[in-house]
VONU-109336 format. One record per residue (C-alpha): x, y, z. Coordinates in steps of 0.5 Angstrom, whole numbers, plus 500, padded with zeros to 3 digits. Layout:
<sites>
XYZ;...
</sites>
This chain:
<sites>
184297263;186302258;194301256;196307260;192305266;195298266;201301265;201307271;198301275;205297274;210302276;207304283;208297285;213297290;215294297;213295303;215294310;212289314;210295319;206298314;201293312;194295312;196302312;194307307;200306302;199299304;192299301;193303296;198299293;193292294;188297290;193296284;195288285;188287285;186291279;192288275;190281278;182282275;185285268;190280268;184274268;180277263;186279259;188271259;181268258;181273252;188271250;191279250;195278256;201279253;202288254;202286261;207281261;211286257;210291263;211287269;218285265;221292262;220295270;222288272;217288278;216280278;221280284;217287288;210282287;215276289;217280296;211282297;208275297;213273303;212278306;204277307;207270309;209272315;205277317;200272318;204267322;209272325;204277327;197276325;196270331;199276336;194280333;188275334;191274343;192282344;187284349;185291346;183287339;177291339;176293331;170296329;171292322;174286321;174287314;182290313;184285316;181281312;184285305;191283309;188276309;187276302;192279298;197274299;191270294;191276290;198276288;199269288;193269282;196274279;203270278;199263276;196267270;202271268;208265270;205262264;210266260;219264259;220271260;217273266;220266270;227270267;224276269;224275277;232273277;235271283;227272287;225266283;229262289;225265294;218263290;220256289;221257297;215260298;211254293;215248297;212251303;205252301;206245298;210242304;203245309;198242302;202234303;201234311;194236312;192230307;196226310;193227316;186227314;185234315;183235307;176233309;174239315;174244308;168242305;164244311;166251309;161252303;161259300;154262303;158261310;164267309;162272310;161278304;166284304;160288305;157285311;165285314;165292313;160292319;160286323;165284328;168278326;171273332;178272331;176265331;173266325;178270321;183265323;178259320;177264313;185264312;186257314;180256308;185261304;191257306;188252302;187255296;193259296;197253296;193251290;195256286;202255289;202248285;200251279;205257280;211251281;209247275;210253270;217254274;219247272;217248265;223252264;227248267;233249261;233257263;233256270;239258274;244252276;241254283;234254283;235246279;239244286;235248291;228243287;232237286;237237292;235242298;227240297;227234293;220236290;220231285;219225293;214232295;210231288;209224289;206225296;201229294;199224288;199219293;194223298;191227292;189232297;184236293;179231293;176227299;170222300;164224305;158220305;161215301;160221295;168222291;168230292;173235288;175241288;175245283;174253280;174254287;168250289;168242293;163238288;160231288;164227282;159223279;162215278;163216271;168222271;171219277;178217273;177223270;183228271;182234275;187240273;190240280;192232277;195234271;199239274;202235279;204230274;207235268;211238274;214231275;215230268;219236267;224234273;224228272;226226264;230232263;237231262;239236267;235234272;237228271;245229272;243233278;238228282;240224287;236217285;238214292;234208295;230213299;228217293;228211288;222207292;219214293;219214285;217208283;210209287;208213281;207207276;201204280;198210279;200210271;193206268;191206261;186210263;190216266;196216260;190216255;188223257;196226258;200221252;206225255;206221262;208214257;215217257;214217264;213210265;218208261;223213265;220209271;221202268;229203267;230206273;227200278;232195274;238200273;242203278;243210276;249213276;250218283;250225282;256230279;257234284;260241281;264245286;259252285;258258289;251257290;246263291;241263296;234266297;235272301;227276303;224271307;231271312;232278310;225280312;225276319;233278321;230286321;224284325;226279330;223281337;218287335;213282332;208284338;210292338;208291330;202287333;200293338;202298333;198296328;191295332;192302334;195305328;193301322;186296324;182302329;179307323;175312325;167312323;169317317;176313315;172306314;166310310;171313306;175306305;169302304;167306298;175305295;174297296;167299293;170302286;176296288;172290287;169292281;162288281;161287274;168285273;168280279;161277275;165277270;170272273;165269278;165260277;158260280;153265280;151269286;149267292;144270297;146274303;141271307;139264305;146263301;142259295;143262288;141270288;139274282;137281284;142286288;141291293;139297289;142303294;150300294;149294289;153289294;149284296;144279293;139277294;134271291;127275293;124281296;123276304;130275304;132282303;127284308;130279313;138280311;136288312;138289320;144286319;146290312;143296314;150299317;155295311;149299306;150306309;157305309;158303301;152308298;
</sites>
């Protein structure tokens, strides 16, 4: 993107109410969030990130991308599963709702790559006690199903078996399956979700008083980190084979990297890092006896080998080594107004009781195109999700529409879909045909 495109992209960001996702405004302004998120990537890999922070800063729309996170959040539990129930949910494509699905993933990658930076974490002001909300929650969901051993059941979903956007925009997908592809999102999503709230620690000096006591006191995040050290829910055994996700993918760990730190590992420890040995959190935390055993878990897993590719987790381990023969002083407590985040509460008190007449409104209004509105979408989601950009930041090459291997040839009239060779093509042809007039 040229700098003035950047910048018209940035001030159309607004908010939108929950009754309008999916609509055309709505569209248009996820439009500009995933433009902004594929630049925002390139422009960090290049290292010339910085005009795009400065734009999200002077006109302050971090706390418009964080309202917009939460309401996509509960869209998809409030209303999305009523959607799913409702008897004349009969859509001629699944594919909007599919992009309503995905642009919570959309503006939570973009937060993770610009959240790098102090001055967008200061930049969201009070909004940054809802994204630290709204990361507990996520990280909440992420520690539960690896405790329960539902982490496993997501390696069954390979990337060949989600449907592609241009085979969406004709087919009818079950609910049953949409329901499974945000589950499978769901997960990555709290990935990110991790990362964004390791950036957050960070800038632990610079937060507000509130967001410290709503990390330390009200979530106990450093108890909720150490539970997900424990269960490592980005890595699994099946068939007797280490598996671990990373850059999108679930992939067999060969023995030799088995000790090697993932990303997703070294973010949680650094997260624990910053909330625990700084000084502040430190006069704050409660190190009762709950907290304390919980803690103290974390030096069976403090090897040499583990301090050897983050030196810094020695600090770590001799905070752990005092504390489990000392007996730290109780917490200060300060008599302070404390704030309190307000979108998630101010966005479910405006809609109580109308989650189903948002529900039927939708499927008629918004999920229901015509022949001509979903041609004419689809050729804007075409020039949206700009293929060669998306090669650009694709991990993996791409993946045959038919057989799922590895493809290097692409469907010559809408350049959508691939293909590894001419028999597949012919073969995919009855179930691309529909999805290929529509995007030529």
């Amino acid at each position: 993107l040229l700098p003035a495109e950047a910048e018209a992209l940035v001030r159309a960001l607004q908010s939108t109410e929950l009754r309008d996702i999916g609509g055309q405004g709505w569209l248009r302004q996820h439009e500009c969030v995933e433009k902004l998120n594929m630049h925002a990537i390139l422009s960090a890999s290049a290292g010339q990130e910085q005009l795009l922070t400065e734009l999200l800063v002077t006109y302050t729309k971090i706390p418009v991308l964080i309202g917009e996170l939460i309401s996509v959040e509960i869209w998809k539990h409030k209303i999305f599963p009523v959607l799913c129930r409702l008897e004349d949910f009969k859509p001629r494509s699944t594919f909007p709702i599919y992009v309503v699905l995905h642009h919570e993933a959309s503006i939570i990658n973009l937060l993770e790559t610009v959240f790098f930076y102090k001055e967008i974490c200061e930049s969201a002001e009070d909004s940054i006690l809802d994204l630290i909300d709204y990361c507990h929650r996520k990280l909440t969901l992420l520690a539960a199903r690896s405790t329960n051993g539902q982490t496993a059941t997501l390696t069954e979903l390979r990337p060949e078996d989600m449907p592609s956007p241009s085979s969406m925009q004709a087919t009818l997908v079950p609910p049953q399956e949409l329901q499974k592809q945000a589950e499978t999102m769901e997960f990555e999503i709290s990935l990110k979700a991790l990362s964004v709230l390791r950036f957050i620690t960070d800038q632990v000096e610079s937060l507000p008083l509130s967001a410290l006591t709503r990390m330390l006191n009200t979530h106990n995040l450093p108890c909720l980190l150490v539970e997900l050290v424990e269960h490592c829910p980005w890595s699994c055994r099946e068939a007797g084979k280490l598996k671990k996700f990373e850059n999108g993918t679930w992939h067999v760990v060969s023995p030799e990297d088995q000790v090697k730190m993932t990303k997703l590992d070294g973010q949680v420890w650094l997260a624990l890092l910053n909330l625990l040995l700084s000084p502040e959190c430190q006069r704050k935390y409660h190190f009762d006896g709950f907290n304390k055993s919980q803690l103290l878990k974390l030096r069976a897993f403090l090897t040499d080998v583990l301090i050897d590719q983050l030196p810094n987790l020695v600090e770590l381990q001799r905070f752990l080594s005092h504390l489990a023969v000392t007996e730290p002083a109780p917490p200060k407590k300060d008599l302070v107004l404390e704030q309190v985040p307000v979108i998630w509460d101010r966005i479910l008190k405006k809609n109580a009781g109308k989650w189903e007449a948002i529900a039927k409104h939708q499927v008629k209004r918004v999920f229901s195109p015509t022949e001509e509105e979903l041609k004419l979408q689809a050729r804007r989601w075409a020039q949206t999700y700009n293929l060669d950009m998306m090669e650009a930041l694709a991990p993996n090459k791409p993946r045959c529409g038919a057989c799922g291997t590895e493809a290097a040839k692409r469907c010559s009239r809408c350049r959508n879909e691939w293909y590894c060779t001419r028999a597949c093509q012919v073969q995919h042809w009855q179930k691309h045909k529909v999805a290929c007039n529509l995007m030529a």
